[in-house]
N, C-alpha and C positions, 0 to 999 in steps of 0.2 A: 504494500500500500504506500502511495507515495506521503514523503514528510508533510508535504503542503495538507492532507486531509484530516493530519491530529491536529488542527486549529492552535499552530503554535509559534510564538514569535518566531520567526524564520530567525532573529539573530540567535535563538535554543536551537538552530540544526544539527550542529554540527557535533554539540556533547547529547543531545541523542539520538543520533548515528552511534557513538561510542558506546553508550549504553545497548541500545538494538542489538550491535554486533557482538560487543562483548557478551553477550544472553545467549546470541547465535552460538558462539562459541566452547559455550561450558554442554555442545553436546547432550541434549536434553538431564542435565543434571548428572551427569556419569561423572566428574571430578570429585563431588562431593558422596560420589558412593550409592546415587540410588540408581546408577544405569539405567538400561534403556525403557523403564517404563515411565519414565518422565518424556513428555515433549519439550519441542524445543522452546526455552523460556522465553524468547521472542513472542513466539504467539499469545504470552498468557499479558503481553504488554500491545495490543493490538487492539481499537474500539472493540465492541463487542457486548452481548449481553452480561450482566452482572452474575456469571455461575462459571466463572473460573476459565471462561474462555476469549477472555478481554479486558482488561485490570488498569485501562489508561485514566488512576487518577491522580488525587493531588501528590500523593507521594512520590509517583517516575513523572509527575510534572517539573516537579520540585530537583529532582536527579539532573532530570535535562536539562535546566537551568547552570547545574556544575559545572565547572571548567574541566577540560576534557581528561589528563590526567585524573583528575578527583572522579570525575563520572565512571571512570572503568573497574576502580576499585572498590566504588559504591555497587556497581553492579554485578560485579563477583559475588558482595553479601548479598544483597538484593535476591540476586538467584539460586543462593542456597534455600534463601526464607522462602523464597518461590517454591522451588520444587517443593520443600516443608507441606506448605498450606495445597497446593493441590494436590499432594497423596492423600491428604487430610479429607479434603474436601470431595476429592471426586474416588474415593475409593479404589486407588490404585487404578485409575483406567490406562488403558496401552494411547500409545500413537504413532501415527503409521511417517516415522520421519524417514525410511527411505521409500517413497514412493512405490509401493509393487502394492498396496491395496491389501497389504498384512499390518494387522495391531502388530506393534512390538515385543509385546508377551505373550502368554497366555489367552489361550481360548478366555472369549467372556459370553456367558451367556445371559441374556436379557429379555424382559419385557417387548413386547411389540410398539407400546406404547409410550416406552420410555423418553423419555429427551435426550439419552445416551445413545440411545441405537437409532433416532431421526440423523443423531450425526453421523453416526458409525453409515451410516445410509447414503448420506449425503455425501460422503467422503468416499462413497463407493468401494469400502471395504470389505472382501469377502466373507459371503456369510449362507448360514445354511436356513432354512426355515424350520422348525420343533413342530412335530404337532400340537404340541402342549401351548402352543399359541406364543412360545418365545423365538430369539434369535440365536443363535452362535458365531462369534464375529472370531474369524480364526486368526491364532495371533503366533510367530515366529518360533515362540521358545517353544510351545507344544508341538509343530512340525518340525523340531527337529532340527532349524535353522539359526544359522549367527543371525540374529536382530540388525546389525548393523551394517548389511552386507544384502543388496538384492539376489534375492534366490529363485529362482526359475521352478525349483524342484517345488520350494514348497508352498510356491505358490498354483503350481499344478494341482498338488497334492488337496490345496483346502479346495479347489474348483471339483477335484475327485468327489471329496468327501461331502461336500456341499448336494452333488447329484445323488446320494444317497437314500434310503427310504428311512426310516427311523430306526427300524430292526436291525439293520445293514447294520446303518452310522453307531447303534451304540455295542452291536458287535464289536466294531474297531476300537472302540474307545474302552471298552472295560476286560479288553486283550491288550490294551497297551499298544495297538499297531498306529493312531494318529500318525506318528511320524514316520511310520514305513512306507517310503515311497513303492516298494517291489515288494508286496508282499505275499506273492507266487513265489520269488525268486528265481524266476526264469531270466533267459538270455533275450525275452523280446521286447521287452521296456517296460516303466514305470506303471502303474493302476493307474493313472492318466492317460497314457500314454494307450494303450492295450481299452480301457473302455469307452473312448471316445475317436480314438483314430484307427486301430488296426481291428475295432468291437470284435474282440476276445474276451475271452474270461478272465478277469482281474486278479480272481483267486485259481484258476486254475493252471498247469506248467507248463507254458508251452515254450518246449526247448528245439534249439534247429539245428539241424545236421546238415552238411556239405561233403557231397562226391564229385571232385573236380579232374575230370579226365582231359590231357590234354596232347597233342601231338608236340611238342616240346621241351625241352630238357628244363629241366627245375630252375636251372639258372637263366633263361628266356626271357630280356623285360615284361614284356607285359604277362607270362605266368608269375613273375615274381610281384607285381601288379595287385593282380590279381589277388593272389595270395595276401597280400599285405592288407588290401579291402577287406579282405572275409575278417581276416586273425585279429587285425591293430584298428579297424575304423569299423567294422560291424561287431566287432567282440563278440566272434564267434571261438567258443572256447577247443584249444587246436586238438582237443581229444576227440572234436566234433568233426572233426575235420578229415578228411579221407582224400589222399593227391595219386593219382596215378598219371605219370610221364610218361616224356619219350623212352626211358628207360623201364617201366612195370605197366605200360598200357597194352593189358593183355584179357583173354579170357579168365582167366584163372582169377589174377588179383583182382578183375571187376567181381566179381563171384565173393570174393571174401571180406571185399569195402562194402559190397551191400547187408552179404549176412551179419557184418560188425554192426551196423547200422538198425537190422532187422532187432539186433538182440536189444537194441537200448530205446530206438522210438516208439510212440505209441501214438494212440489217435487223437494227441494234445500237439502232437509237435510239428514243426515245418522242417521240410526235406528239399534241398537244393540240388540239382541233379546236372551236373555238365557231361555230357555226350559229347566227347571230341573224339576224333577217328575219320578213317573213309569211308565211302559207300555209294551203293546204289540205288536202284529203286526196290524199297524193302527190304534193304541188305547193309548191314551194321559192319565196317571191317576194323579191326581193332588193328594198330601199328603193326604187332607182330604177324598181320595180315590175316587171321583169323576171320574168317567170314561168316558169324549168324543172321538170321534174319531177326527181325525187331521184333517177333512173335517173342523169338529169346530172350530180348533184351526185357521186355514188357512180363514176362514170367517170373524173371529174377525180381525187378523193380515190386511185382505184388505180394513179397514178400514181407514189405517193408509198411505197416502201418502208420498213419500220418492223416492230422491233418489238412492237409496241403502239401502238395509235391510240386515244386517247377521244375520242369527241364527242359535244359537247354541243350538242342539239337546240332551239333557244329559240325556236318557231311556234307560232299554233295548231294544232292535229290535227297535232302533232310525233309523237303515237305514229306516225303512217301510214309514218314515214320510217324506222323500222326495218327492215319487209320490205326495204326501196332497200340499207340502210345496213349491213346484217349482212355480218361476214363474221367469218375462224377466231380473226384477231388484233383485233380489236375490240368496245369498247366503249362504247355507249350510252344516254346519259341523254338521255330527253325532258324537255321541261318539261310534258307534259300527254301522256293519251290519242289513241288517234286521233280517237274523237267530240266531243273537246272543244275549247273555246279554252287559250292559252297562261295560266301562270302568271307572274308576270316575278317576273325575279331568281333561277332558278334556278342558273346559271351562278357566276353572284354569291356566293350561299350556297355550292355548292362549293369554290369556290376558295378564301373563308374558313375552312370547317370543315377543310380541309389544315393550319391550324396551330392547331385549335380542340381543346383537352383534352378535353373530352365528348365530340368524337367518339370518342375515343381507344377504342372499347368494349374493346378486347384488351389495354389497361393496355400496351402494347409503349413508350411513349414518342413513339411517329411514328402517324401517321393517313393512314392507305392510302384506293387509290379508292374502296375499296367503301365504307370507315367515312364519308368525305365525302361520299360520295352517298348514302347512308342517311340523315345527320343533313341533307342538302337537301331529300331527299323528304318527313323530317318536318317540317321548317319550314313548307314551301310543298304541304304539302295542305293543303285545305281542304274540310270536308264528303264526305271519303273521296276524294275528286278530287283527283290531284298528281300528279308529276313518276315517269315510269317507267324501270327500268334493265334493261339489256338488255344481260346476260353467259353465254353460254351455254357456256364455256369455262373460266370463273373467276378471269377475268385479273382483276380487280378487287382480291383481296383481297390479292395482291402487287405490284399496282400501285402505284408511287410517281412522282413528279417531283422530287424533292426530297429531299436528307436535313435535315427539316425537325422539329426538335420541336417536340411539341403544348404549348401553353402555356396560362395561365387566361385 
């Protein structure tokens, strides 16, 4: 608010400015020990109604008056008394001095009616509705979070908990999980994150596994790429992880990364699936030149409970392998037609455009299978020829691996 609006000799600006800032400065009262559930004392010296949320009287008129040295030392004391009278007065209430729309402490819960939760309201601070006809205005220290430090997480977290029913929400609360952002503890993101964007089950585990077959030696940029995507930027845990190269892209160890895979997933989890190799129409060649048809390949694969299964198809006349490859929980990206040769690096581009902003078409912040397999298929066509997807269920466009943001 500008000086000119507290009706004050303009020649008192200047010492309070000093007062103002120095208020600013003692950090809603954390110097004198009462940390962050003090606001900052500035605001308690701003016009305002007479109930602790505007205090501009004779007394910081009288301050402002001081010469500006004198005024900053006044206002040191000043701000302890401060902080004093409204824990006094206002019951310990929180304040949301880093802006993310979290009280500084502790959950409060309140009347609907109250004059605390019109502010808490007005201030747009998160909050749940009670049946019981009150509010819950969720506050830092019960998520789990430093007060003094904007938080993403728990500020998700009270948006989670907020969408709750009553039974849910005091589930959480008298297990102690408030501040558990993952309280699956799976590798696919947050209870935010899982019931509002990839709508899974919050409480249930869905964990993902990767079989990444590719015609290239392990040390290949873009397999080592790749690889780095899945392990260090999907934090996909590397025991989840199954690689078959130019050196073990064979019948046999396809055979044994699935049944590993078979022994651990179930019908909570997602399963990533890279199909690199040569081929025909309907005819899967593995490097060591082994020739099954995709009838095989799809036999092996239904062993594997999940889910959700993507795979990605990287042969030539890769379309042919969809008839083999279709089923209710699955989805497939070729790298090519069935009358045609392969595209290389479709796989490649995928697994990039998962933390690629452009993909991002739906502005959501995260980039689903569909959005990464669209922005594949535009990279890697060529002359109307590319890379085909194959969702006949729509699992794509809440498909994720990751809670992963899109980034530039």
């Amino acid at each position: 608010m500008p000086i000119a609006e507290f009706d004050l000799n303009p020649e008192l600006n200047d010492s309070w400015e000093a007062v103002h800032q120095a208020l600013d400065g003692l950090k809603g009262g954390a110097a004198f020990g009462y940390g962050p559930k003090a606001p900052l004392l500035s605001e308690y010296f701003r016009p305002g109604e007479d109930d602790g949320n505007g205090y501009l009287n004779k007394f910081t008129k009288s301050v402002a008056g001081l010469s500006k040295p004198i005024a900053l030392v006044v206002a040191c004391i000043l701000g302890a008394a401060t902080v004093a009278y409204v824990l006094s007065q206002n019951g310990n209430h929180s304040f949301d001095s880093d802006n993310d729309d979290l009280l500084n402490g502790s959950n409060e819960t309140l009347s609907k009616d109250s004059e605390q939760s019109t502010k808490y309201l007005n201030a747009d601070i998160i909050h749940r509705e009670n049946a019981n006809g009150t509010y819950t205005f969720f506050g830092e220290n019960s998520l789990g979070s430093d007060s003094g430090v904007y938080s993403p997480d728990a500020v998700n977290q009270a948006l989670f908990l907020s969408s709750l029913g009553d039974v849910e929400y005091k589930a959480f609360e008298q297990a102690g999980n408030l501040p558990n952002f993952n309280i699956d503890g799976d590798t696919l993101g947050s209870n935010w994150f899982e019931h509002f964007v990839s709508k899974t089950p919050y409480d249930v585990e869905n964990d993902v596994y990767v079989l990444l077959m590719t015609l290239a030696g392990k040390e290949y940029g873009p397999t080592v790429d790749m690889h780095d995507i899945i392990e260090n930027v999907l934090k996909v845990p590397k025991e989840n992880v199954y690689s078959l190269n130019l050196e073990n892209n064979n019948s046999e160890n396809f055979e044994a990364a699935v049944d590993a895979i078979a022994q651990k997933s179930d019908e909570n989890d997602i399963v990533f699936v890279n199909l690199g190799g040569h081929g025909n129409k309907g005819i899967f060649a593995f490097y060591s030149e082994e020739k099954v048809p995709y009838q095989w390949i799809n036999e092996r694969l239904d062993k594997i409970d999940s889910k959700l299964m993507f795979i990605s198809v990287e042969t030539c006349h890769s379309g042919s392998s969809i008839d083999y490859l279709k089923n209710d929980n699955r989805i497939i990206m070729t790298s090519g037609p069935s009358d045609n040769k392969s595209t290389v690096g479709t796989t490649h581009e995928f697994l990039k455009a998962l933390k690629d902003k452009n993909a991002d078409v739906d502005e959501s912040g995260y980039v689903s299978f569909l959005e990464a397999a669209n922005l594949a298929v535009q990279k890697r066509t060529v002359n109307g020829i590319g890379p085909q997807l194959f969702d006949n269920n729509n699992l794509a466009q809440n498909g994720y691996l990751a809670e992963l943001k899109a980034s530039d």
